[in-house]
N, C-alpha and C positions, 0 to 999 in steps of 0.2 A: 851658449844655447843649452838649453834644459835637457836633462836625459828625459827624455820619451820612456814609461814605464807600459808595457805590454801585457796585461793579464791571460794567463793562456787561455788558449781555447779550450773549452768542455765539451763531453758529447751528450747530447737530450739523452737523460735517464727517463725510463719508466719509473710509475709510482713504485712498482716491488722494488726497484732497483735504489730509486733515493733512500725509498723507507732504510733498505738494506744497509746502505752506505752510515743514516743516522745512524743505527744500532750499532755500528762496528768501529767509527770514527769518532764517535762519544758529542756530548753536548756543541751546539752552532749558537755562535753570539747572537746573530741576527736573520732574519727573515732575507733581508738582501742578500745577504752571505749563502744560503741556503739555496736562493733561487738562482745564483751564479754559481754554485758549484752543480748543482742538479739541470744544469742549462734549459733552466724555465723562466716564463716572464715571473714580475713578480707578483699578478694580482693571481697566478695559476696558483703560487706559493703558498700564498696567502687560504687560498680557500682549501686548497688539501692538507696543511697543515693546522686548519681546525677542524675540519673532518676529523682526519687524525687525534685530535684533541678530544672532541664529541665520544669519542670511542675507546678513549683509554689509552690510545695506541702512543703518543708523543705524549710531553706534559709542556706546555708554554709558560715561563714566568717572567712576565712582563717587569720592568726597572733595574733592569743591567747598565752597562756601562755608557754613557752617554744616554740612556734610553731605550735602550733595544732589549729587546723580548730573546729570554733563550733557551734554547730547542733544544731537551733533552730528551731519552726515552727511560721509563722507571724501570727499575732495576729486576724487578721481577717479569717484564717482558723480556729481558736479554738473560733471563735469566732459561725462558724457554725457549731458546734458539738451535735448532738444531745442530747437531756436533758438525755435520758436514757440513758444508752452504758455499755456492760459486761466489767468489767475492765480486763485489760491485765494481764496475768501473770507474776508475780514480779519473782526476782532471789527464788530460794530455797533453804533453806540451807543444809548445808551438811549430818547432820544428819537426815533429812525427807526422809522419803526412797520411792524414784520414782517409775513407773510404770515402766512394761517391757517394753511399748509402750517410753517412756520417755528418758530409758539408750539407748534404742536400736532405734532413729529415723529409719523410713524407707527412704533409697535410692530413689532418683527419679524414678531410673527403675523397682524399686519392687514394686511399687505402684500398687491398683489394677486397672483391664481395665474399668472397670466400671468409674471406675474416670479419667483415662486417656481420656475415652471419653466424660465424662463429661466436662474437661477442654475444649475438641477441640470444642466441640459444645457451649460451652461457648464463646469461640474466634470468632467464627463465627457469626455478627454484619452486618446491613445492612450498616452501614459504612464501614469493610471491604471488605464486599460484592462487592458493587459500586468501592471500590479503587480496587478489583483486576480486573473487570469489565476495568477500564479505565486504567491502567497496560496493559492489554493484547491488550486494543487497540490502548494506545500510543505506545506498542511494534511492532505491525502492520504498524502502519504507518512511526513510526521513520525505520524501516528493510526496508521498501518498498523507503522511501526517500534517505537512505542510495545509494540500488541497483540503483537507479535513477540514482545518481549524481555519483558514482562512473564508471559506463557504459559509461555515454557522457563524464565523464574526460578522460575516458582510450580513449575513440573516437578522442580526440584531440591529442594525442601523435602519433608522428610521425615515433617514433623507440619502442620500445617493455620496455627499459627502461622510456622512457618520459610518456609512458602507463600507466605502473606502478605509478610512481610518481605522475600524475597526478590523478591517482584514489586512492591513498593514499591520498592525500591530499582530494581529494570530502566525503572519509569517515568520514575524522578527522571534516569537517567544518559541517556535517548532526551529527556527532553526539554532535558537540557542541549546534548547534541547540537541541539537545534532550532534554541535562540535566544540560544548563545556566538556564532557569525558574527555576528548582527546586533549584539552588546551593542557590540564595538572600531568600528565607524561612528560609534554615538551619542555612545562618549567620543568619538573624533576630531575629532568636527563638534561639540563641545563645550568644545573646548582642550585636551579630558586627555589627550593623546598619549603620556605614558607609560604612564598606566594604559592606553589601550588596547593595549597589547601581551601584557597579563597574558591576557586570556580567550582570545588565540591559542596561547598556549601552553598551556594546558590545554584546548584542543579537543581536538587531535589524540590524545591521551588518554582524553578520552571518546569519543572516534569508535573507538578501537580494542576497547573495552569492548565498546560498543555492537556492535560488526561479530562480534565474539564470541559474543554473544546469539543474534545475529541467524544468524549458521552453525549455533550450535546448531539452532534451531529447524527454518532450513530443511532442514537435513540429517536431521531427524528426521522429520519430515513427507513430505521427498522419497523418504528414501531407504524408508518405509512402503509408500508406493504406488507403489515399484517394485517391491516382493517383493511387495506381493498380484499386481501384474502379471507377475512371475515365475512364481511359482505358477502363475496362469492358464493362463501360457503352458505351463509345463510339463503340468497337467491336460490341454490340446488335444491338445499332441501325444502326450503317452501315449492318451489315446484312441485318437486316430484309429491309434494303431499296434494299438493294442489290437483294434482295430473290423478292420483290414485282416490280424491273423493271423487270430482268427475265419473269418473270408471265407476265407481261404487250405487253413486245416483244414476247414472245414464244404464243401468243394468235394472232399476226397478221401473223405467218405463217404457212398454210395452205396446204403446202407441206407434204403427208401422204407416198411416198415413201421412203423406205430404201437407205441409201447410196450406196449397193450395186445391188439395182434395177435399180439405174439410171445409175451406172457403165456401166450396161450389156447395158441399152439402147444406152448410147453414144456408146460403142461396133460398134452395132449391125448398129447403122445412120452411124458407117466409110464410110460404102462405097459412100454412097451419096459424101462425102468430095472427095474421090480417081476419082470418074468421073468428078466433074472440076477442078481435080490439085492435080496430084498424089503425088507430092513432097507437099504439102500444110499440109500435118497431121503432116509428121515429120519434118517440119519447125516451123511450130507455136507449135510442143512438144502438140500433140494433142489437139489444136486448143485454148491454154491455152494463146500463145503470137501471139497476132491480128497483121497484118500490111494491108496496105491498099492494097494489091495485096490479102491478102489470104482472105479478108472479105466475099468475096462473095463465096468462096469456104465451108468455114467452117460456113456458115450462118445458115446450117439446125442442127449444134452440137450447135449453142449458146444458146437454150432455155435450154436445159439440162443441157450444163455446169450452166447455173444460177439455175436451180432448184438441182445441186446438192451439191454447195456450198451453199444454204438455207435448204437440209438435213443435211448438216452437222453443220450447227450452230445451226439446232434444237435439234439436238441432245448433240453437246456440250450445252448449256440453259436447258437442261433436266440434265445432269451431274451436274451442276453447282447449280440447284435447289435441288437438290438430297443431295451433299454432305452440302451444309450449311444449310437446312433441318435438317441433320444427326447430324450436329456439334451444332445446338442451339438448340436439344432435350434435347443431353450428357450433359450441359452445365446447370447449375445456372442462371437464368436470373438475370442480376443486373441492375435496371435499374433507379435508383438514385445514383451519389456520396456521398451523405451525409444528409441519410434518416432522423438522430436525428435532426440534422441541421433545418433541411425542417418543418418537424415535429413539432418541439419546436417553431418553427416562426408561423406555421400557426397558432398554439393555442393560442398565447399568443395574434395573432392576432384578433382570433375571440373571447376571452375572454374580452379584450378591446374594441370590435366594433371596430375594425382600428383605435382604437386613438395612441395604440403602435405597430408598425409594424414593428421588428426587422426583418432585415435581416439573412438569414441564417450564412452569415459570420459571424454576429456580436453575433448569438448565437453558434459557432465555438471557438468566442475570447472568451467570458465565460467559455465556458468550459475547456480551456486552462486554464485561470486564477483559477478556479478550482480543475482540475487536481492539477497545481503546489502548491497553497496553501493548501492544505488538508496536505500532508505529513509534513509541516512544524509546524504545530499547534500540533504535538506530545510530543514536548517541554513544551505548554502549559496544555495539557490535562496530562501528567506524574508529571507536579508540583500537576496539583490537585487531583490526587490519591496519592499522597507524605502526600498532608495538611489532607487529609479524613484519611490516617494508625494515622500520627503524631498530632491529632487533642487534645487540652489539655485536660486532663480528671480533671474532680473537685475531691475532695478529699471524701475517701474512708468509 
């Protein structure tokens, strides 16, 4: 019968502890080798030693003996190893009899909360601080540039499908804007330095697309709620001009009868008309259409009919004060189109003593060109909350 060959037991190293073990015990033939001395599975191995990798900290070179990859650390890491250091724990053998702690690792999730909190507050670095800081505000802005460009694409479709289409594609080109910056880092920090030059040169491309959307947009929305503001503005002051001719006329007329006081008096002077010309009332439609025969008849009604046609314009000019009075109380008074506008010029004006003296339009176009670039720079502020998480860490 075959000698039965027994590999000893090992005890589960921590990552510091294997790491520590590689530096001290020099180059590992193989990945399995490694995960059986470190008593890890082996897909654990595997991913922490190209971590490792990713970082400087190991170097893997694949086509050893039979095939297997080997795991060494470069020499100017072990070069900064502190003079003192607890030595790793080596394999055990079979007959040393382990702790309970040792047969029986604890599970990740048995761990106790004390440590589990320990770990998160551990994590928690003003590096990553800052990267989810700027995560959440390239999320902002890349979501806002997104709804931007896909709005005025859907605007230019002419059927509900071309809509569509059209705003699928504004989505696809705002989110390549978002995360071409960060892809040329991950080749970089990957070895692929040629390839990452490829996604820099087609950003700038789609940032220009993108900036074009994004003018649309804002220039259509902006430039809407300046003509309602327009409008407005113009509605105010025609009133109020409107309200201070009124005042101006209704002040030269001096006429204090009722329209129905002068009624009664024209009444009451008929007869005066009926004695020289009796058919003369109901010809001229009481004395309203003049002809040269009824002049003299209806001569003693003509002061009245003019004083009653000047009671009734005073009183329509009292109506007319009244109701746009009423309407520009209810009423928001607007009475700039473009206070930021205005605003921003005069300062900048009297900041400079008029040496710069922007127009409001041209602090309009600013802020247009602002608007639109802001959203686009989400690309670039998401790469560098990417570089602050993925940032290399020196060895342990």
């Amino acid at each position: 019968m075959d000698e039965v060959i027994e590999f000893p037991k090992v005890k589960v190293l921590s990552e510091d502890e294997a790491l520590d073990y590689l530096r001290r015990e020099g180059p590992i033939e193989s990945v399995s080798k490694f995960a059986r001395l470190a008593g890890w599975e082996r897909t654990r191995a595997q991913r922490m030693l190209g971590r490792w990798h990713r970082d400087g900290t190991v170097v893997l070179k694949p086509g050893g003996p039979g095939g297997k990859t080997l795991i060494s650390v470069p020499r100017a890491v072990v070069n900064d190893l502190p003079a003192v250091r607890a030595p790793a724990q080596l394999p055990v053998p079979r007959d040393a009899q382990p702790s309970a702690q040792d047969a029986h690792p604890a599970h990740p999730v048995a761990r106790p909360r004390s440590h589990l909190l320990g770990s998160i507050a551990a994590a928690i670095t003003p590096a990553s601080t800052w990267a989810m800081v700027l995560f959440l505000i390239a999320l902002a802005l890349g979501g806002t540039g997104i709804i931007m460009n896909a709005r005025y694409a859907a605007s230019l479709g002419s059927s509900e499908e071309g809509a569509t289409v059209l705003a699928v594609v504004g989505v696809a080109i705002d989110v390549l804007a978002m995360v071409l910056p960060s892809v040329p880092v991950a080749l970089w920090r990957r070895g692929h330095r040629t390839l990452a030059i490829v996604p820099w040169c087609l950003w700038p491309i789609i940032v220009v697309l993108s900036l074009m959307a994004s003018a649309g947009y804002a220039s259509v929305h902006i430039g809407d709620a300046l003509a309602e503001r327009s409008n407005a503005v113009t509605t105010t002051v025609n009133t109020a001009s409107d309200i201070q001719r009124w005042r101006d006329e209704r002040k030269t007329i001096s006429e204090v009868r009722s329209v129905a006081e002068v009624e009664i008096q024209i009444q009451r002077e008929r007869r005066k008309v009926d004695r020289v010309d009796r058919d003369a009332w109901d010809v001229t439609r009481g004395c309203t259409r003049l002809t040269a025969d009824t002049m003299k008849a209806c001569a003693p009604i003509l002061p009245l009919r003019q004083a009653l046609e000047t009671a009734r314009r005073r009183d329509r000019l009292d109506e007319d004060i009244r109701k746009a009075e009423a309407s520009s109380a209810g009423a928001t008074p607007v009475t700039s189109t473009d206070p930021q506008a205005e605003t921003v010029s005069a300062i900048v004006g009297w900041l400079s003593r008029d040496t710069i003296t922007p127009s409001p339009a041209d602090i309009a176009r600013l802020r247009i060109i602002g608007l639109v670039a802001t959203p686009s720079m989400a690309g670039v502020i998401l790469m560098l909350a990417m570089a602050l998480v993925t940032t290399r860490r020196g060895p342990a």
